[in-house]
C-alpha positions in Angstrom: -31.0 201.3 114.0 -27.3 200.7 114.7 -26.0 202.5 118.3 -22.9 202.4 119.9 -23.4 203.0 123.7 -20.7 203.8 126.5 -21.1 202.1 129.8 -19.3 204.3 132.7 -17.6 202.7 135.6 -19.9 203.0 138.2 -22.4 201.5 136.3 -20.3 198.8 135.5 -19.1 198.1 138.6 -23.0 197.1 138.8 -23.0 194.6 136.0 -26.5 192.9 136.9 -28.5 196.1 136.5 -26.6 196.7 133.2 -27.4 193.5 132.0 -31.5 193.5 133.0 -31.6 197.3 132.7 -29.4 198.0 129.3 -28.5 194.8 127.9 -31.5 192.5 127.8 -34.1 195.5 128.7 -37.0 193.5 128.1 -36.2 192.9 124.1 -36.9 189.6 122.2 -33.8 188.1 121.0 -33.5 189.4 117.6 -33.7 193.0 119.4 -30.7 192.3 121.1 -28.1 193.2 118.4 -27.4 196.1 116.1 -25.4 197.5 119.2 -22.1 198.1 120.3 -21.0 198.4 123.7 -17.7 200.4 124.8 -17.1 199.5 128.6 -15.1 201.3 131.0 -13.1 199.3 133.5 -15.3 198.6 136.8 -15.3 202.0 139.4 -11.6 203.0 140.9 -10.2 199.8 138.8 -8.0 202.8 136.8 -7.6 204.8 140.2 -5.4 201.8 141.1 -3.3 201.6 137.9 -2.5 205.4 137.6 -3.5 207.5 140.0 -6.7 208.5 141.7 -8.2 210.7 139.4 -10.0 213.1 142.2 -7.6 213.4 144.6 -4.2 212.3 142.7 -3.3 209.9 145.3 -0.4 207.8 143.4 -1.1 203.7 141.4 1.0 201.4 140.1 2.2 204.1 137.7 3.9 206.0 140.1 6.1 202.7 141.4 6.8 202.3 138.1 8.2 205.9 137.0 10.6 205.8 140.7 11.9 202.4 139.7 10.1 200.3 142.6 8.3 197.2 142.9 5.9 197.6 140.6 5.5 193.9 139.8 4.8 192.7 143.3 2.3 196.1 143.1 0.4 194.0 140.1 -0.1 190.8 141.9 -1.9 192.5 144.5 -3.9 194.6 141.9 -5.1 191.3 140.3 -5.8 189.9 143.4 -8.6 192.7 143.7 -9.5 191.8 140.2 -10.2 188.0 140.7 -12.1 189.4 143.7 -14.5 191.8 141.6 -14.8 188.7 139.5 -16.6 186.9 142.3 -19.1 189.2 142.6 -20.3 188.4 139.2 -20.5 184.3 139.1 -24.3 184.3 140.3 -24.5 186.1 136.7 -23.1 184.1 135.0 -19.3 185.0 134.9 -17.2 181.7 134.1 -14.5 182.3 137.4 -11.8 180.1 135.5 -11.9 181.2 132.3 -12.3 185.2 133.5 -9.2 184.2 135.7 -6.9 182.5 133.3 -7.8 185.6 131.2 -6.4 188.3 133.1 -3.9 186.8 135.2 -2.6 186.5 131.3 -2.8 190.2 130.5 -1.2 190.9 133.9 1.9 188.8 132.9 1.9 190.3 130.0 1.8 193.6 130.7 4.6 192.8 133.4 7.0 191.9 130.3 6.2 194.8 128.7 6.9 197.2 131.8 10.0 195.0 132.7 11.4 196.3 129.1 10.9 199.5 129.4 12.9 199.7 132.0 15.3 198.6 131.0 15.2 200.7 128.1 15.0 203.9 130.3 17.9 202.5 132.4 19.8 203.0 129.3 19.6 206.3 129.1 19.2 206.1 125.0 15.6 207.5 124.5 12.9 210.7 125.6 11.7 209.4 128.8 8.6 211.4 128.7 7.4 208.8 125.9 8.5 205.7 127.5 7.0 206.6 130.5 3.7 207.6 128.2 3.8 204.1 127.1 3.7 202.5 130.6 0.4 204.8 131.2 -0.8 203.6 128.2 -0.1 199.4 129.0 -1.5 199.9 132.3 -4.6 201.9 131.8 -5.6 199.7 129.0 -5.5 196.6 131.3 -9.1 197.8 133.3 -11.0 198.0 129.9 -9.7 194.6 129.0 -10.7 192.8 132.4 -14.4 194.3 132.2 -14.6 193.9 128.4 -13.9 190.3 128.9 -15.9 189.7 131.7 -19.1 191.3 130.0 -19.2 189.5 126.6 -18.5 186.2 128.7 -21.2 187.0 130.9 -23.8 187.7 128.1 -22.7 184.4 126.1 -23.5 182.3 129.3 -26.6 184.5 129.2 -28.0 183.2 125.7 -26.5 186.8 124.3 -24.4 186.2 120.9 -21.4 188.2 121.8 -18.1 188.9 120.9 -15.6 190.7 122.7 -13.5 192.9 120.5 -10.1 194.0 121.8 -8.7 197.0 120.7 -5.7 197.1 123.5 -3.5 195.3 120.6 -1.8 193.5 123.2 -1.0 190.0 120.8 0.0 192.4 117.8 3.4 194.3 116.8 1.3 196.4 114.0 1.9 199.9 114.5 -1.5 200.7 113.5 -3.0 204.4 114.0 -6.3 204.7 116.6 -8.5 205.1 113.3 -6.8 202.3 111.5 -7.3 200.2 114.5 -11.1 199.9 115.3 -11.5 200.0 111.5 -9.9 196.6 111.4 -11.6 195.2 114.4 -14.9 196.3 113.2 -14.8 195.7 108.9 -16.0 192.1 109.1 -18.6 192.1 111.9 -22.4 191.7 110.9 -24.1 194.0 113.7 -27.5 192.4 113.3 -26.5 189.0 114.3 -23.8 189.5 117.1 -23.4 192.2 120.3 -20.1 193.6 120.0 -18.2 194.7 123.4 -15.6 196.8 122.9 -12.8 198.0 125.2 -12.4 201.8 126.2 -8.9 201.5 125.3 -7.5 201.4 121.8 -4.0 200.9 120.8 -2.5 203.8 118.4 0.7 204.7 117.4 -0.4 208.4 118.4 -1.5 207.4 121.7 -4.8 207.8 122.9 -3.3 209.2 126.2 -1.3 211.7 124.9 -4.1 213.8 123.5 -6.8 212.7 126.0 -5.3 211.0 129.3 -8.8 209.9 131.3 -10.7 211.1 128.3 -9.5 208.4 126.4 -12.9 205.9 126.7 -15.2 208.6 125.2 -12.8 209.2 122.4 -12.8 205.7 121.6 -16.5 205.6 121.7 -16.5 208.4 119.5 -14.2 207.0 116.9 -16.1 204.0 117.2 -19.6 205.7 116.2 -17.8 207.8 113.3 -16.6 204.3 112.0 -19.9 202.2 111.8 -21.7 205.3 110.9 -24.3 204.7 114.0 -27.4 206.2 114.6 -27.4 207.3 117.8 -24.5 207.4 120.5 -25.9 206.4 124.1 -23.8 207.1 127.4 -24.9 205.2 130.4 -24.8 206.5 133.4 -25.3 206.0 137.0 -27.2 209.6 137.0 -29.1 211.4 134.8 -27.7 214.6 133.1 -30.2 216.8 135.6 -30.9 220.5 135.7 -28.7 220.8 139.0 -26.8 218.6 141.1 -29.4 216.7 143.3 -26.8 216.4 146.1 -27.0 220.1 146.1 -30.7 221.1 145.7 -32.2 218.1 146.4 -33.8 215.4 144.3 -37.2 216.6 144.1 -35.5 219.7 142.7 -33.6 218.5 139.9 -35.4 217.3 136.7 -33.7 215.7 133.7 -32.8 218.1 130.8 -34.3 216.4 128.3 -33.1 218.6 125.0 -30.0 220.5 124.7 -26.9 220.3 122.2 -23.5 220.2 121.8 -22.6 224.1 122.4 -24.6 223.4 125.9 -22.1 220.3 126.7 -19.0 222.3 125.4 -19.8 225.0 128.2 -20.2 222.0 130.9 -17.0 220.3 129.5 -15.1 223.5 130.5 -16.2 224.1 133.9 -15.2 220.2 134.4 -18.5 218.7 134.2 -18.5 216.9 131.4 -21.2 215.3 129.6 -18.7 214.1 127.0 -15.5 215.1 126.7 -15.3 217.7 124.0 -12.6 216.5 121.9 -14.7 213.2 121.9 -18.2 215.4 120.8 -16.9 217.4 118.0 -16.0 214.3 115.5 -19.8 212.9 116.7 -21.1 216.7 116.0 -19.5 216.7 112.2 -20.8 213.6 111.9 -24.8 214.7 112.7 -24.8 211.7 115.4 -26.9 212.6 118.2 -25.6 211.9 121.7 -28.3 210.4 124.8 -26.9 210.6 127.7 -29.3 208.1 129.9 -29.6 206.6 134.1 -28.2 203.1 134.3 -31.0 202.5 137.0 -34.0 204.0 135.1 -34.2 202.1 132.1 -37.6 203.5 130.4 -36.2 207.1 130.6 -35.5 208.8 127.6 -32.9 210.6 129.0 -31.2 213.8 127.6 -30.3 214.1 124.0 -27.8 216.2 122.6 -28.0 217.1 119.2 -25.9 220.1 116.7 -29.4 222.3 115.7 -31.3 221.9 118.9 -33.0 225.3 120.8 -35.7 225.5 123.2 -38.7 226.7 121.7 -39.8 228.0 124.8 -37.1 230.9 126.8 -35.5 228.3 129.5 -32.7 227.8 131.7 -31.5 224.4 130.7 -28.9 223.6 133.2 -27.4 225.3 136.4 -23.9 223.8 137.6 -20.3 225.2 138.4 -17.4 224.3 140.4 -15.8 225.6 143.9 -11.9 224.4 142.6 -11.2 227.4 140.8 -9.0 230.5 141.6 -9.8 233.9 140.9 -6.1 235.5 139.5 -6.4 238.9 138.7 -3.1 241.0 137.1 -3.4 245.6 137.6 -1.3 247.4 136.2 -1.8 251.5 135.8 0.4 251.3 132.3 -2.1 248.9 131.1 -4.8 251.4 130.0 -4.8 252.0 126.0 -1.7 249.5 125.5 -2.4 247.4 122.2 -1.7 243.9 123.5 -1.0 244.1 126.8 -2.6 240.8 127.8 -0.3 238.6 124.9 2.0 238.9 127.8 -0.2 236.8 130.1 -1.6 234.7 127.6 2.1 233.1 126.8 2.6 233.0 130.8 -0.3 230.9 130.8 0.6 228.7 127.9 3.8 228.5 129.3 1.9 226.7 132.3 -0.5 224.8 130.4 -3.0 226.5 131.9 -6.3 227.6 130.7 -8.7 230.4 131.9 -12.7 228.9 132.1 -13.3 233.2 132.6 -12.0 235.7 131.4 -12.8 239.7 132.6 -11.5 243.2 131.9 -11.7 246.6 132.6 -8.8 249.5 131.5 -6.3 248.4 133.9 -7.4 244.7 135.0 -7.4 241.5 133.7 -9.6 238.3 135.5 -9.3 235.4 135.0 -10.3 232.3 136.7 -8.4 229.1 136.7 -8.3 225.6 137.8 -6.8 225.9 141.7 -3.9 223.4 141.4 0.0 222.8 141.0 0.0 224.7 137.7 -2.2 227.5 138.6 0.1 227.7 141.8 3.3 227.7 139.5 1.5 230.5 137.1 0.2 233.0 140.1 4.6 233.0 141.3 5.1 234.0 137.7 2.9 236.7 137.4 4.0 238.4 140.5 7.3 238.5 139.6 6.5 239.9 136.3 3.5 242.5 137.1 2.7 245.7 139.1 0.0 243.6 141.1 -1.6 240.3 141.1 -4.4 239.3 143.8 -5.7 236.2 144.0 -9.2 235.4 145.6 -10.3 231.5 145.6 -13.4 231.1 144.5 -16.6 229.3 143.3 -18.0 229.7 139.4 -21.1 229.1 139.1 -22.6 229.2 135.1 -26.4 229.5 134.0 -26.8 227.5 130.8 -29.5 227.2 128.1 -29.7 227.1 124.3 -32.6 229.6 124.3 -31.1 232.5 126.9 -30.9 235.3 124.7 -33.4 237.4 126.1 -34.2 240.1 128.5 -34.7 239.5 131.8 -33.0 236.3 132.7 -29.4 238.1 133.7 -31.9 240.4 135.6 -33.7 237.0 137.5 -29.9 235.7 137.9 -28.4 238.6 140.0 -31.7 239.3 141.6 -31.6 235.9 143.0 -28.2 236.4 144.1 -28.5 239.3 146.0 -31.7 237.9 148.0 -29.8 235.1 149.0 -27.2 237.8 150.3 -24.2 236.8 147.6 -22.6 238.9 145.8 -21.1 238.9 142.7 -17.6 239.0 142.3 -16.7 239.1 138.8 -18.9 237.9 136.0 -19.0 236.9 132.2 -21.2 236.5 129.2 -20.1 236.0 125.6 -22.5 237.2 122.5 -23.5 233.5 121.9 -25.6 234.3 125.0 -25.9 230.8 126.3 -23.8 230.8 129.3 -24.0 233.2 132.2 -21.2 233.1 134.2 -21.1 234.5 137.9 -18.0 234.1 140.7 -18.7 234.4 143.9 -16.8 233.4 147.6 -16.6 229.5 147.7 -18.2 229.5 150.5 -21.4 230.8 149.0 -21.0 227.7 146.4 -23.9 226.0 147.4 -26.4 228.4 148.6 -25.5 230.1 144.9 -26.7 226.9 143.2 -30.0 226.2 144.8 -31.2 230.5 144.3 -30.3 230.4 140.7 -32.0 226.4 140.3 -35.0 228.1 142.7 -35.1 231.2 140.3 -35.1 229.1 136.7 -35.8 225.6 137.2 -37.9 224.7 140.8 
């Protein structure tokens, strides 16, 4: 049974569980192989090259796009690196060789960034794609460090390994994302070696472009598609639980066990991804089941997400939702009966780039609720300058999931649970599909929303 399985980079980060827990997991040698293993770079290693990805605060990116020092900026970053090295020697890490290694890949991405300026000085080309390409150099040099590191550390372990590197660094092919791993992986005999892979491959399309801090998932994806794998695994440092334990407590949140990809799509949207969507839907197509399982509880099935699965028993599957969104609502009296009315502020919000997660109406109201950020900021201006009235209320969504929903009763249980807890409702949203009930409420009833509705369906 051939797998391809995603480490994250918090579970990376704590390399010696991944290797007992994961890597080794109690098999005899000749259960060892017929994996591969895409590795993200070790936790906030990509916060540092770009930008942090929760609260935006600026990388090496950002010197590089105003024209400062960003090479001084990578000597320090590599110091860090050598530093996370360390930590892994009493595993097995060879320190000189992981050091030569990406002291090299810092130099040469330097040479690379130091001609792209100078190609943007020149003022000859579209700087948004020079600028793209930095992201791209940069990002990919996490992946490449922890790639590295891990096959070294398994060789040194008795592990056949071999690290495969799909950042293209020491080639001038311009070979597509598809092409790419397709030549990396064509000559490899699964049942005799482990194959580590980076999170980062090299396309002429540009894994960025379509997928920015997607892009590991997409190349585990692609990677699963190509070998034609069995199974893909994502390992995380949490299980894929009914609610967030931080919120309703441990003892109150179980593992979901079953759900599939319509389930995950729904999560993707409200931000909590399982897998990114645009990585799921090629796996979907392809009938390969994803597991998403706990770094730190090995023997744990975890949750698998396949295309055909429902609950054969009525159940609430998952309860989660978000307290960064914005509630944007446009009135207009004229609105009542007029074919089309909201084309208007659907382009306003394409203009933005922004995309609704709700959407409610009545004769003369549209809600929506958005991401609350720059763009949504931008979008709200608009709108008021264009319509009779928009209000705005910021908000928390909170979404009731489950592939076997359908039924009577449970909408009932939902807004019953609600109003004990003394919330109300502010907008709400169901499609036909019924597997996703969707209720906004004040942000500051976020939390207290979660733990009814988890009290209600899953405690």
């Amino acid at each position: 049974m051939l797998t391809v399985e995603k480490i994250g980079g918090t579970s990376m980060s704590q390399f010696q569980d991944v290797l007992e827990n994961i890597i080794k997991g109690g098999r005899k040698n000749d259960e060892l192989y017929n994996r591969i293993f895409v590795v993200s770079a070790y936790n906030n290693v990509t916060n540092w090259l770009l930008e942090h990805k929760k609260t935006g605060e600026p990388g090496i990116y950002n010197r590089f796009l105003n024209g400062e020092d960003y090479s001084s900026a990578l000597d320090s970053f590599c110091k860090r690196l050598l530093l996370i090295n360390d930590g892994f020697a009493d595993i097995g890490l060879d320190l000189k060789e992981a050091s030569d290694f990406i002291r090299f890949r810092v130099d040469q991405a330097k040479t690379l960034l130091y001609s792209l300026g100078k190609v943007m000085a020149s003022g000859y080309v579209n700087m948004v794609d020079i600028s793209l390409a930095a992201r791209e150099i940069l990002a990919s040099i996490g992946e490449a460090h922890s790639g590295w590191n891990s096959a070294n550390i398994m060789n040194n372990n008795g592990i056949n390994a071999r690290f495969v590197d799909l950042c293209g660094f020491n080639d001038n092919v311009p070979l597509t994302i598809d092409q790419r791993i397709h030549r990396e992986f064509s000559d490899i005999d699964f049942s005799k070696v482990l194959c580590v892979a980076t999170g980062y491959t090299k396309g002429t399309e540009g894994i960025m472009r379509a997928f920015d801090r997607g892009y590991s998932e997409v190349t585990f994806s692609k990677i699963a598609v190509e070998v034609k794998a069995e199974e893909a695994i994502i390992h995380k440092e949490y299980h894929l639980s009914s609610a967030d334990p931080k919120i309703v407590g441990v003892e109150n949140s179980i593992p979901v066990g079953y759900t599939n990809f319509i389930i995950a799509d729904q999560l993707a949207d409200i931000g909590m991804e399982a897998i990114h969507p645009r990585a799921a839907k090629p796996l979907e197509l392809a009938n390969i089941n994803i597991r998403i399982k706990n770094t730190f509880e090995p023997e744990h099935p975890g949750t698998l997400i396949s295309a055909d699965y429902v609950s054969p028993n009525p159940r609430v599957e998952i309860v989660s939702g978000s307290r960064k969104v914005i509630a944007v609502e446009v009135h207009d009296p004229m609105m009542v009966g007029e074919v089309g009315f909201d084309l208007g502020i659907m382009q306003h919000l394409a203009k933005h780039k922004v995309s609704y997660i709700l959407k409610s109406t009545n004769a003369n109201s549209i809600t929506m609720v958005v991401w609350d950020n720059e763009k949504s900021e931008k979008l709200i201006q608009e709108l008021t300058a264009n319509y009779y009235l928009v209000s705005t209320l910021p908000c928390a969504i909170i979404c009731v999931l489950g592939t076997n929903i359908g039924l009577p009763g449970f909408l009932y249980k939902a807004s019953k649970a609600l109003y004990e807890g003394g919330i109300n409702i502010e907008s709400f949203g169901q499609s036909l599909k019924q597997v996703n009930m969707q209720f906004v409420v004040k942000r500051e009833f976020y939390e207290a929303a979660v733990v009814a509705l988890n009290d209600t369906f899953v405690k």
